[in-house]
C-alpha positions in Angstrom: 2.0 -4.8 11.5 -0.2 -2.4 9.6 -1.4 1.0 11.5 -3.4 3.6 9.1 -3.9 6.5 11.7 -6.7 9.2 11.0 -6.2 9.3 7.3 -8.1 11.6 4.6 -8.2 11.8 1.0 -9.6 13.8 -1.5 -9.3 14.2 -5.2 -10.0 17.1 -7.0 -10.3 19.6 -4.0 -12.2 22.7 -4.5 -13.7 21.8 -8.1 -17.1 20.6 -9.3 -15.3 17.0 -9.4 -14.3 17.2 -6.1 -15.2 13.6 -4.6 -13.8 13.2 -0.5 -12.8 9.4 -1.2 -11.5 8.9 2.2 -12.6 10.9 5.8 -10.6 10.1 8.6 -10.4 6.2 8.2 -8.5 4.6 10.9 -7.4 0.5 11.0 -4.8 -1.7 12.9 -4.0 -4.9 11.7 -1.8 -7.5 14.4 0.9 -9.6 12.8 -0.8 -12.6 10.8 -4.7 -11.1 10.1 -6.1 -11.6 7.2 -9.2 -9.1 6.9 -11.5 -8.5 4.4 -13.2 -5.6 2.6 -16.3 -5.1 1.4 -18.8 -1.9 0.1 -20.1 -0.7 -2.5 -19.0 1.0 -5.2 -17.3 4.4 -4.4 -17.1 3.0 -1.0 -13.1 3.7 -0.3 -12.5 0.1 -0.3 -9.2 0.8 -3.7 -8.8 3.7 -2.6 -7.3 2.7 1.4 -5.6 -0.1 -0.8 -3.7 2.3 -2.8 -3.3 4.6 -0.1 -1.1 1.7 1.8 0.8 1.5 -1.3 1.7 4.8 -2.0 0.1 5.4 -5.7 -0.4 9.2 -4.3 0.3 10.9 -1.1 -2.9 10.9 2.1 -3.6 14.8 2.5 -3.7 13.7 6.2 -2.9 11.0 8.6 -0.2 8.3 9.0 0.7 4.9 7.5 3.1 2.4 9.3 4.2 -0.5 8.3 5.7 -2.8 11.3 6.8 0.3 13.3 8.2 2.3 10.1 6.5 5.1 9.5 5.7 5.3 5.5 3.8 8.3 4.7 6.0 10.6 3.0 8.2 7.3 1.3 7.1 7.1 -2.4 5.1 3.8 -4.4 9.0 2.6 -5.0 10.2 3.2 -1.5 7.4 1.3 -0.1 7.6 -2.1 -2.6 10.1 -3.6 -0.3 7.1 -3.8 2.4 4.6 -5.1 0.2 3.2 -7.7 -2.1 0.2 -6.5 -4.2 -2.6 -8.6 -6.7 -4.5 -6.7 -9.2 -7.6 -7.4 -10.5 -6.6 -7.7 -13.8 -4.4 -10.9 -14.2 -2.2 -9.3 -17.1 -0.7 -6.8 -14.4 1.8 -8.0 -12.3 3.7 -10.2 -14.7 5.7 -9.5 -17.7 3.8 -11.7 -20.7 6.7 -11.8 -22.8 8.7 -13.2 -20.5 9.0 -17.2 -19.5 7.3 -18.7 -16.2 10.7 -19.2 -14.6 12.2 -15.4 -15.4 9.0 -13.9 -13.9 9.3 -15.8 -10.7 13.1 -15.1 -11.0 12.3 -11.1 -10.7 10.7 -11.8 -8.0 12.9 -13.6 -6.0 15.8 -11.1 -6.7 13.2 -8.2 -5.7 15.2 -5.6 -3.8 18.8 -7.4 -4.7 21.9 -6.0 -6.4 21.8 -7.1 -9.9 24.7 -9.2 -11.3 26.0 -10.8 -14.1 26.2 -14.2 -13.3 23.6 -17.0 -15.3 19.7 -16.2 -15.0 17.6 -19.0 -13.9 19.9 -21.3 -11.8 18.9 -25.6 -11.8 18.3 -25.3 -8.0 15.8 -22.3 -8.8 13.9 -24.2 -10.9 13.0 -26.9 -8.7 12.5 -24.5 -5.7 9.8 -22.9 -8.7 8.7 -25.8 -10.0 7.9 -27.2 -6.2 6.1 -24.1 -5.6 3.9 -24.1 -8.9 3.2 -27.7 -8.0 1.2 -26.6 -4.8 -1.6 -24.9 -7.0 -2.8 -27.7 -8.8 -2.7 -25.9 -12.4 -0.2 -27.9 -14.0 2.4 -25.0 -14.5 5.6 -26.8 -13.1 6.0 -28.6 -16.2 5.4 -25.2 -18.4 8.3 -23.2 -16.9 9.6 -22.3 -20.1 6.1 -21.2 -21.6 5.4 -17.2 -22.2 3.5 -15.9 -19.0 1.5 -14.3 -22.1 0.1 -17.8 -23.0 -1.3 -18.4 -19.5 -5.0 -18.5 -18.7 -6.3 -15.3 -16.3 -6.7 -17.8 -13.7 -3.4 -19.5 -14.2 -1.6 -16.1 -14.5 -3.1 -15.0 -11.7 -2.2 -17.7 -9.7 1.4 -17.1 -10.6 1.0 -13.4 -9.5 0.2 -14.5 -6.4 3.0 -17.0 -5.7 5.3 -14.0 -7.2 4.0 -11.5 -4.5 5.1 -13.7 -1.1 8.3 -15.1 -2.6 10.1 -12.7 -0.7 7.3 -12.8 2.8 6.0 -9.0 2.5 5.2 -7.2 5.6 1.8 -6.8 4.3 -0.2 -8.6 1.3 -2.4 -6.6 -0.3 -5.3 -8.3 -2.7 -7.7 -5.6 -4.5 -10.8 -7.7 -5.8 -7.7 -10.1 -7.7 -10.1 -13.0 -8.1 -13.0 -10.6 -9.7 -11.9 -11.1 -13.2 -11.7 -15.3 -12.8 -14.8 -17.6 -13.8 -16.1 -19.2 -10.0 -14.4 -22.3 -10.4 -10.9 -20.6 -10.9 -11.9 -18.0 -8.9 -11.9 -20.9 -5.5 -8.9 -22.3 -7.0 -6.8 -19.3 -6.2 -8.4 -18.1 -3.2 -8.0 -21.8 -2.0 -4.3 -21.4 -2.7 -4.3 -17.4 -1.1 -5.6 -19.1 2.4 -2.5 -21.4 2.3 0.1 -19.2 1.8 -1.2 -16.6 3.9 -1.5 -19.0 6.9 1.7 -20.9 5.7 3.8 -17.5 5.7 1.8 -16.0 8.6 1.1 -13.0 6.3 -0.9 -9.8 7.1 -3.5 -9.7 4.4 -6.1 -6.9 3.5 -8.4 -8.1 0.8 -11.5 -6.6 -1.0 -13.9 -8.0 -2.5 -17.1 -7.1 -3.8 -18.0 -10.9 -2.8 -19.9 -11.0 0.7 -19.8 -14.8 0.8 -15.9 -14.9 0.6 -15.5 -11.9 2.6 -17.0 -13.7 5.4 -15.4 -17.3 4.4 -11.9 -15.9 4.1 -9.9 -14.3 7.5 -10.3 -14.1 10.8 -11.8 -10.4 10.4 -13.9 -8.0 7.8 -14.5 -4.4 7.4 -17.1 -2.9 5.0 -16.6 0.7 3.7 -19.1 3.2 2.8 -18.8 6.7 1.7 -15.0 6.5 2.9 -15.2 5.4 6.2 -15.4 2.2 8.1 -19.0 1.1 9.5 -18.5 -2.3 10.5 -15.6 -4.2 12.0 -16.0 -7.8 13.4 -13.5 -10.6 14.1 -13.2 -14.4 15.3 -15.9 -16.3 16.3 -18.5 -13.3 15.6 -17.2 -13.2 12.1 -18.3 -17.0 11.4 -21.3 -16.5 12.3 -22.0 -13.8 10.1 -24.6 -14.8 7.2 -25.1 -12.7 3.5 -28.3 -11.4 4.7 -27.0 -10.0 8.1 -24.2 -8.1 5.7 -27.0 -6.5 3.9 -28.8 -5.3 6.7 -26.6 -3.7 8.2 -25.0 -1.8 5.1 -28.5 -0.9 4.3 -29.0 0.5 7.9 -25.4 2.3 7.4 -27.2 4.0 4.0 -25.2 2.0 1.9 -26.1 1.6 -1.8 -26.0 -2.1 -2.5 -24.4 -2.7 -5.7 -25.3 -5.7 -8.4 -22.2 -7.4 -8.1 -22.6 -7.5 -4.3 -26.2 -8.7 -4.3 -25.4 -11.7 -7.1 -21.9 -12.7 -5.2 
């Protein structure tokens, strides 16, 4: 579903900035894996993410997206293969807007716009059954500004919003990172449903080794812009915090805070 072939990135080439974010990473993902990233900081992990989603062109190497080929295809061109989660819960929805016209945009994503009524009857049950799944009491606040929500909350809806329309690939950079630990499970609890539900091809990162290893049948850690550990299945439940740090210690990674307290 997801090939990155040989790519390379870097910014500022040939200046005293110049910082080689990305050195000939490659990575398959089958239909229906759900893998998880993890490094340090620097480590490529946003970088790959945005690389799949076409916020700048690779300097070399391919990206295809079940059997399409969508290197040269700008951000735009490639939104109709993708759902993406921010960190940052404000981006994704439109705060001035109600719960029930957000989810509404996304439903008509990639649609030719009409004229006829907004926010059908029959729509707002199918929303109102679908914000009933997460457990934070937002199908009987379908009228309320998205701006009112809490992160968590928001964030939830974001979600929901990204695999209305079953993307080829999900893409989730660090999107519970921002949400106290309680909210935080709350939405990845809800991410593992749909993803298994809609048999969605996921890449997440996190800078949280205990998730990363919880969540997906397969992780990756990054450092210094290329891959240096891949595992899957039955090898990846057995994987422990302390084996993650050892061996992105023996790969001459820099262990970050946020990766030692998660």
């Amino acid at each position: 579903m997801l090939e990155v072939r040989h790519i390379s990135k870097t910014f500022n080439p040939g200046t005293i900035n110049e910082k080689k974010a990305l050195l000939d990473v490659s990575l398959t993902l089958k239909d229906g894996d759900f893998c998880t990233v993890i490094g340090g900081n620097g480590a490529g992990k946003s970088t790959i993410m945005n690389a799949i989603a076409g916020v700048w062109p690779v300097d070399e190497g391919q990206i295809v997206i079940d059997g399409t080929d969508v290197s040269g295809l700008s951000e735009h061109k490639r939104a109709p293969f993708l759902g993406r989660v921010f960190q940052d819960p404000m981006t994704g929805t439109a705060g001035d807007m109600q719960i029930d016209e957000n989810m509404a945009l996304a439903a008509r994503r990639g649609e030719r716009r009409t004229l006829r009524w907004g926010v059908t009857a029959k729509e707002r049950e199918t929303y109102r059954e679908l914000l009933k799944r997460l457990d934070l009491g937002l199908e009987d606040r379908l009228t309320a500004k998205v701006g009112l929500l809490s992160g968590g909350q928001r964030q939830a809806l974001t979600l929901i919003m990204a695999t209305m329309k079953k993307p080829k690939v999900l893409l989730l950079d660090e999107h519970t990172a921002a949400l106290d630990p309680k909210t935080a499970a709350k939405v990845l609890e809800a991410t593992d449903r749909i993803v298994q539900e809609n048999y969605l091809t996921t890449l997440m990162v996190t800078h949280n080794m205990r998730d990363a290893i919880r969540h997906g049948n397969r992780l990756i850690m990054m450092s210094n812009g290329r891959i240096i550990y891949d595992v899957e299945g039955g090898e990846k439940q057995k994987l422990t915090v302390d084996d993650l740090l050892h061996r992105f210690e023996q790969a001459g990674g820099e262990v970050s805070d946020r990766m030692a307290l998660s």
